[in-house]
C-alpha positions, 0 to 999 in steps of 0.5 A: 550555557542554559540556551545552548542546552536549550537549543540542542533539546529543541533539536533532538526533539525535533529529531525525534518527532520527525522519525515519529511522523515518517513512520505513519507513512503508507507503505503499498500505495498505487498510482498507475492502475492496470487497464486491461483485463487478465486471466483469474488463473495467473494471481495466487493473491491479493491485497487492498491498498492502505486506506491512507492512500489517495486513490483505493486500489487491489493489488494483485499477485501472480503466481511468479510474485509479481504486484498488479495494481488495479482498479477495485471497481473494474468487472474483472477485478471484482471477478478475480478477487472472487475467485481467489477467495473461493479458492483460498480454501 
């Protein structure tokens, strides 16, 4: 009986620190990264990527809420981060 009690404290333990660990997870992260340039005017928004992502990325929002991501260190990036800080105020 003791290591059947054993047993099934070892598996809601398990359990328990599995939900833990699965919930230190990244949630936005990019993989693919946005190549070409685009217009400053079509994004109302950006965020930078979660620090535990493998890769470093901005992600851009256009005015119809759709998510770009891109490369931070691109010329144009940079430029649109720019202008949308300026702007936000």
């Amino acid at each position: 009986m003791k290591a059947a009690n054993i047993l099934l404290l070892c598996m809601l333990g398990a359990a328990l620190l599995s939900t833990v660990l699965c919930g230190n997870m990244p949630v936005d992260c990019c993989f693919d990264l946005f190549k070409y340039r685009m217009d400053k005017n079509l994004f109302s928004s950006y965020y930078k990527t979660d620090p535990r992502c493998s890769s470093s990325g901005i992600v851009l929002i256009t005015h119809r809420k759709r998510n770009i991501c891109a490369d931070p260190s691109q010329p144009w990036v940079k430029n649109v981060m720019n202008f949308l800080d300026i702007n936000s105020f």
